[in-house]
C-alpha positions in Angstrom: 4.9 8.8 13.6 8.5 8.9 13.5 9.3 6.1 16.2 6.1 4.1 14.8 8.5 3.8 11.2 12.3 3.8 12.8 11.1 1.1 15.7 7.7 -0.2 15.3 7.1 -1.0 11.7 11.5 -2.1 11.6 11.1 -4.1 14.0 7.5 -5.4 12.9 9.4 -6.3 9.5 12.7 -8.2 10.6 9.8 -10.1 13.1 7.9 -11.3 10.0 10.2 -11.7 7.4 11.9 -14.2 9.3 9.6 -16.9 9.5 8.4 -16.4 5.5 8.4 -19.6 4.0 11.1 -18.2 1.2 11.4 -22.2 -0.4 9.3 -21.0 -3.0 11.1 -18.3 -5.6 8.2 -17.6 -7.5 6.6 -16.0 -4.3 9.5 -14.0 -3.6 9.7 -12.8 -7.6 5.5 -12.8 -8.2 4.4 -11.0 -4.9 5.8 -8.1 -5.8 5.4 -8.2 -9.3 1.8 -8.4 -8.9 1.5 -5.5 -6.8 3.2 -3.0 -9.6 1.1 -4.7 -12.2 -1.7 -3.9 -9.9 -0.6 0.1 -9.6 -0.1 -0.1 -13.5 -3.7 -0.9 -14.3 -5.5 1.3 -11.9 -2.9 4.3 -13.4 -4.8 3.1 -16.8 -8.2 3.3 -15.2 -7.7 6.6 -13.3 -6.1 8.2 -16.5 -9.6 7.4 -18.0 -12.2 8.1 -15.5 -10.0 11.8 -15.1 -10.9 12.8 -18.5 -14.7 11.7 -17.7 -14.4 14.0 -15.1 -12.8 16.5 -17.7 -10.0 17.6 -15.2 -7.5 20.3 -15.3 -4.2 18.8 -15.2 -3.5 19.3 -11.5 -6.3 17.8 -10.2 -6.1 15.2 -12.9 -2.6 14.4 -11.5 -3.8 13.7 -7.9 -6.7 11.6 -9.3 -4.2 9.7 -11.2 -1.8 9.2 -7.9 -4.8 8.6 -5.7 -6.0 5.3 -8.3 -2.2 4.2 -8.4 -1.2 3.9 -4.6 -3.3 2.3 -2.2 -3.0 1.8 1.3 -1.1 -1.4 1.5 1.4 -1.3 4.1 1.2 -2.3 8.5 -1.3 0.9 8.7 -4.0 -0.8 6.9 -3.3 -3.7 4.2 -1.0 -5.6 5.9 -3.1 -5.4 9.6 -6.2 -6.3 7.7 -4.0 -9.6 6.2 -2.6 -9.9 9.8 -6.5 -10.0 11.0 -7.7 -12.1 8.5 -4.8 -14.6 7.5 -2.6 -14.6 10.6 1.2 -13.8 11.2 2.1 -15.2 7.7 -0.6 -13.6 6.1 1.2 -10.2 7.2 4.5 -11.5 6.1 3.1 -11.7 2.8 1.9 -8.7 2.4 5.0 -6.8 3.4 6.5 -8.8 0.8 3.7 -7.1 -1.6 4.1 -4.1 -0.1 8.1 -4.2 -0.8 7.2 -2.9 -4.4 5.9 0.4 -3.0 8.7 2.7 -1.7 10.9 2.3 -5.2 7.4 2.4 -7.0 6.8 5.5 -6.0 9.9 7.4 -6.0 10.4 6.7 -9.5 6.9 5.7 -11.9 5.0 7.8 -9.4 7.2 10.8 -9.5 7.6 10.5 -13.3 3.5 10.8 -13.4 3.0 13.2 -11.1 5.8 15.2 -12.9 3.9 14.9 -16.1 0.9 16.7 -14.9 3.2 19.7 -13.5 6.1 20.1 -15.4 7.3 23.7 -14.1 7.9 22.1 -10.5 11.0 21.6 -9.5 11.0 18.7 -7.6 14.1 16.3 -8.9 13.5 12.4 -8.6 17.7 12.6 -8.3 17.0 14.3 -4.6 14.2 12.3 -4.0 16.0 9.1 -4.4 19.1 10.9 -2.9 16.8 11.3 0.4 15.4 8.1 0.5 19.2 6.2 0.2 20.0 9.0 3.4 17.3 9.3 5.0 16.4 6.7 8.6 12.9 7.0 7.8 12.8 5.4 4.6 15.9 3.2 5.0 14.8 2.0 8.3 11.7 -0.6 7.6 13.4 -1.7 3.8 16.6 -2.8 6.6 14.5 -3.9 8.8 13.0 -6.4 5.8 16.2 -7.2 4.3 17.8 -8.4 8.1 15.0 -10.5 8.4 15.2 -11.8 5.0 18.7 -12.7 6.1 18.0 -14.4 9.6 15.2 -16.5 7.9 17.7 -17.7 4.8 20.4 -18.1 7.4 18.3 -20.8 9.1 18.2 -18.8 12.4 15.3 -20.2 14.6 12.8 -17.4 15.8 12.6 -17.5 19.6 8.7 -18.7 19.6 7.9 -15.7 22.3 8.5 -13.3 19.8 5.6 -14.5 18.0 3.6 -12.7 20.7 6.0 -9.9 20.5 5.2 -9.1 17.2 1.4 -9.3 17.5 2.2 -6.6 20.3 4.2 -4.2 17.7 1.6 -4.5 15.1 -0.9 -3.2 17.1 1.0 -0.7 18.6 2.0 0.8 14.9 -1.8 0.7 13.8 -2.9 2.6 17.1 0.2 4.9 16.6 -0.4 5.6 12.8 -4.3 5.5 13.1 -4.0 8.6 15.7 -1.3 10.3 13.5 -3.4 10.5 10.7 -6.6 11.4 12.4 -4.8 15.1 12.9 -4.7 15.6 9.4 -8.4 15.2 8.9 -10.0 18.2 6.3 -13.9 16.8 6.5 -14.3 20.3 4.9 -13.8 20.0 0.9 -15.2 16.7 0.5 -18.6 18.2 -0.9 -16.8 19.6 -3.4 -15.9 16.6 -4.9 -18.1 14.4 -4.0 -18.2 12.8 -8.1 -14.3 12.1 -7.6 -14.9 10.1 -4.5 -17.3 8.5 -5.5 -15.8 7.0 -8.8 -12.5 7.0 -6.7 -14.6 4.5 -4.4 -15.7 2.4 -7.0 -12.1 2.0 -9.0 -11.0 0.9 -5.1 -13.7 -1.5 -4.0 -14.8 -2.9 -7.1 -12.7 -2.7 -10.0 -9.0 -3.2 -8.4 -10.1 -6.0 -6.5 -11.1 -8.2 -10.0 -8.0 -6.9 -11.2 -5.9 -8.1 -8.8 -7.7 -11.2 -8.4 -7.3 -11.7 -12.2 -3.6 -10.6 -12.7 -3.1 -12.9 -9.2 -4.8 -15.8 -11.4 -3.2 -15.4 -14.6 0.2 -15.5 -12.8 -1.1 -18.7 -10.8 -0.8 -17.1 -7.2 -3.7 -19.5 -5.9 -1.0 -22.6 -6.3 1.6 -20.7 -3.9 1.3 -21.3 -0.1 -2.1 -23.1 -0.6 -3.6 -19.7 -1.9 -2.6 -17.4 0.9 -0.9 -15.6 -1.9 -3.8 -14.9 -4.4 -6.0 -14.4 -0.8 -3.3 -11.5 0.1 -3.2 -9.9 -3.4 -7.5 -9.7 -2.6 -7.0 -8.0 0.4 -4.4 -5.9 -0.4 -6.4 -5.0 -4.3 -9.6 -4.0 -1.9 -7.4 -1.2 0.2 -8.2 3.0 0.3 -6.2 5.5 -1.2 -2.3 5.5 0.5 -1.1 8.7 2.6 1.7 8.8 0.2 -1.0 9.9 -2.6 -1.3 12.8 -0.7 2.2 13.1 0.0 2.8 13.0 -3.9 0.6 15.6 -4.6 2.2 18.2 -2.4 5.4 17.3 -3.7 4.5 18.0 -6.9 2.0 21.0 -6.3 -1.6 19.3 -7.4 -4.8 19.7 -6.2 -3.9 18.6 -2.4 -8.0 19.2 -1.6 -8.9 16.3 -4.3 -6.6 14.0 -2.9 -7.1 14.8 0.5 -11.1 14.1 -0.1 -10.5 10.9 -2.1 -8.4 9.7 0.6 -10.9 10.6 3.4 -14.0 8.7 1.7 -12.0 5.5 0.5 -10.4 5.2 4.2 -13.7 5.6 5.9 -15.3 3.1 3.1 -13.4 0.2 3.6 -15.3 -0.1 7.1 -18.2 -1.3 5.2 -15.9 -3.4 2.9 -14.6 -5.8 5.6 -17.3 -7.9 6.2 -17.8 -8.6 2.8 -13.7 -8.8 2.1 -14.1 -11.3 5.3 -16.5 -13.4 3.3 -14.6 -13.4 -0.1 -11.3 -14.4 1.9 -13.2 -17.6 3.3 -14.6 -18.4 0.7 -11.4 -18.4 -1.6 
């Protein structure tokens, strides 16, 4: 896991951010706008469908983080718009997914926080760690060189076109078997009525509402709709690992999360041919 972040997903990252068409500022400025304003409204709609479920506050904390951060990065998002809408498709969505890591570390923390005040986790150490530490600085450098070479007006060697196809792979095989060790099939009975709700906020409500914030904010006039079609894919993704990774952190109910993360990965199998459909039809 640690080589797939410091090499693969780096080196994935400089690959495709230099060959993003960056002419246009409103994609730079609206991608990852989107994707917050995304997060925001499915905080909104987990806050309510937690007090359906009439949740203590720990488990209504990991609810909450579960509906906030989906799985939008290389290990599932941005492969899926890699599969779907080709090599710029994925540049894209790292773009979108550039929101995530400063997302998290401070409007996720703040929430989690909330729903466990007597834990002493400090956002000051978090950020402090993810300034010092490779794993979290290596892919945002990796993004900002590329970001450079592209602006620069440094051509792209054409074979590594093919190299990068080869990387992104690579990652998805080397996360994909990473997380399949830290599979709990156990506790997922037990909350079976999370999951399922969980499912539906996933696969059915945040895709119209990122569909609908990508519309209001005219995203279908950007790269001849790629954009809106990335803000679909990305809108229809699981739970993100960092959910889970949020709720330890923070001391909540690590069994809900886990659960909610197990059913919403494994459910977006019977999402793609559908989310295949919508995308050509868009």
């Amino acid at each position: 896991m640690r080589f797939a972040i410091l090499f693969l997903e780096s080196s994935v990252a400089v690959l495709s951010f230099w060959v993003l068409d960056l002419s246009q500022p409103r994609l730079v400025v609206l991608t990852p706008l989107v994707a917050a304003l995304v997060s925001l409204a499915c905080f909104g709609l987990g806050r309510g469908l937690s007090r359906l479920h009439e949740h203590q506050p720990k488990s209504a904390g990991s609810y909450v983080a579960c509906s906030m951060f989906s799985n939008v990065g290389l290990t599932l998002g941005g492969f899926l718009c890699f599969m779907l809408l080709g090599e710029q498709g994925l540049s894209v969505a790292l773009l979108y997914s550039a929101y995530f890591i400063p997302f998290f570390f401070s409007v996720g923390f703040g929430v989690a926080r909330s729903y466990n005040s007597a834990h002493k986790a400090s956002l000051l150490d978090a950020v402090k760690d993810f300034c010092t530490n490779p794993l979290s600085l290596s892919p945002n450098l990796g993004l900002v060189a590329g970001i450079i070479l592209d602006v620069a007006g440094v051509p792209r060697p054409q074979f590594l076109g093919t190299v990068n196809q080869i990387l992104v792979y690579t990652a998805v095989g080397v996360y994909s078997a990473a997380i399949g060790l830290t599979m709990r099939f156990g506790r997922v009975r037990a909350f079976l009525p999370e999951c399922l709700s969980m499912a539906a906020l996933k696969f059915l409500a945040t895709p119209l509402i990122g569909l609908l914030i990508g519309w209001l904010l005219g995203c279908g006039n950007i790269l001849d709709g790629l954009l809106l079609k990335v803000v679909f894919v990305e809108a229809c993704m699981p739970v993100a690992i960092f959910a889970l990774v949020l709720t330890k952190l923070f001391d909540l109910d690590q069994d809900l999360a886990n659960s909610c993360w197990l059913v919403t990965t494994f459910g977006v199998v019977l999402m793609l041919p559908g989310m295949a459909w919508v995308v050509r039809m868009m």
